[in-house]
N, C-alpha and C positions, 0 to 999 in steps of 0.2 A: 269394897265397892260392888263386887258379886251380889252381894245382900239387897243392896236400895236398889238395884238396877234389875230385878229378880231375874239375873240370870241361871242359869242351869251349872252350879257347880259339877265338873267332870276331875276327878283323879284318877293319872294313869300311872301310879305306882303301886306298890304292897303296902298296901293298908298298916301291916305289921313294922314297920320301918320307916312310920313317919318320925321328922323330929315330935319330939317330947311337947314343944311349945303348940306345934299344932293341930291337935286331938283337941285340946281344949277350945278352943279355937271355932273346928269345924263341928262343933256338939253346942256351942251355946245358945240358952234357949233363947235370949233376945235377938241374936242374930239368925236362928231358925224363922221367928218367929216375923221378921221383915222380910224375910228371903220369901217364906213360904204364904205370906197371906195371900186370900186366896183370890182376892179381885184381880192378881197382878196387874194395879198399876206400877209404872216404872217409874222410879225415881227423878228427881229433876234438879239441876242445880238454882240453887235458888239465892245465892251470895256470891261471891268472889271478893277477900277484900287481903289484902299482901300476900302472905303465904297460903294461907285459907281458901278451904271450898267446904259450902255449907252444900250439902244432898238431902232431899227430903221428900218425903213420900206419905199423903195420906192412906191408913190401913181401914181395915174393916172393922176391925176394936172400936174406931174411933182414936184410935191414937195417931202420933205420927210419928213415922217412922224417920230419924235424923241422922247424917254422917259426917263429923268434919272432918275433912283432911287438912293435915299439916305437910307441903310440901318443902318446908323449909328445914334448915338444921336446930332453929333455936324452937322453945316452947314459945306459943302463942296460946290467942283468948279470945275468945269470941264471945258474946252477949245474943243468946236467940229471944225474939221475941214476935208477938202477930206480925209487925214493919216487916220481922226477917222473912218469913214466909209470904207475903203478898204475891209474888210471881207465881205461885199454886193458885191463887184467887181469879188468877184470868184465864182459867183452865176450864174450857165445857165443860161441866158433868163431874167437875171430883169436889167433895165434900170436903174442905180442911178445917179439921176442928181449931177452936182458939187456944194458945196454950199462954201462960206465964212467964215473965222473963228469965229465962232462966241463962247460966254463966257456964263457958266449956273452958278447961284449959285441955291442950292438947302437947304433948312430947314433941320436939322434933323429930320428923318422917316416922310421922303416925300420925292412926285415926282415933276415930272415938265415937262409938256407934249408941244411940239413944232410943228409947219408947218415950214420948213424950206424951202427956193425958192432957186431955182436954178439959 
């Protein structure tokens, strides 16, 4: 969520003594790559539908930047499409390119973070 929301990731341990899982983690370039673009707009939720929350953020790419969360135990699916994104469209001033329909499935309590093209 750090990432859509481009907040300021802060770490106050040893670098040296992270778990294993997340080095990779806080190094990936698609998730640099929403965190750090450079308009900082912030992310906005733009779904909610059962366990689901759809976050999305148009970037400077031209891409957009997308997060589902699965707040639930079981896998879910969610379907993005231009309908999903419309609450970006009533936005002064931000650009949201049109993307395809495309299909997430996501883990129970997990997410699943996108570059989507326009």
């Amino acid at each position: 969520m750090w990432a859509i929301l481009n907040a300021p990731l802060m770490l106050g341990n040893d670098l040296g003594s992270l778990q294993p899982w997340l080095l990779p983690l806080l190094t990936d370039a698609d998730m640099l790559a929403v965190q750090g673009d450079f308009a900082g707009t912030q992310g906005r939720r733009v779904l909610q539908t059962g366990t689901l929350d759809v976050w999305a953020k148009p970037m400077t790419t031209g891409e957009l930047g997308v997060v589902v969360l699965n707040r639930g135990s079981a896998p879910a699916s969610v379907r993005l499409s231009d309908d999903t994104m419309s609450p970006l469209r009533t936005v002064p001033g931000l650009t949201v390119p049109s993307i395809g329909p495309t299909s997430v499935e996501v883990a129970g309590e997990d997410a699943v973070l996108l570059r989507l093209h326009g």
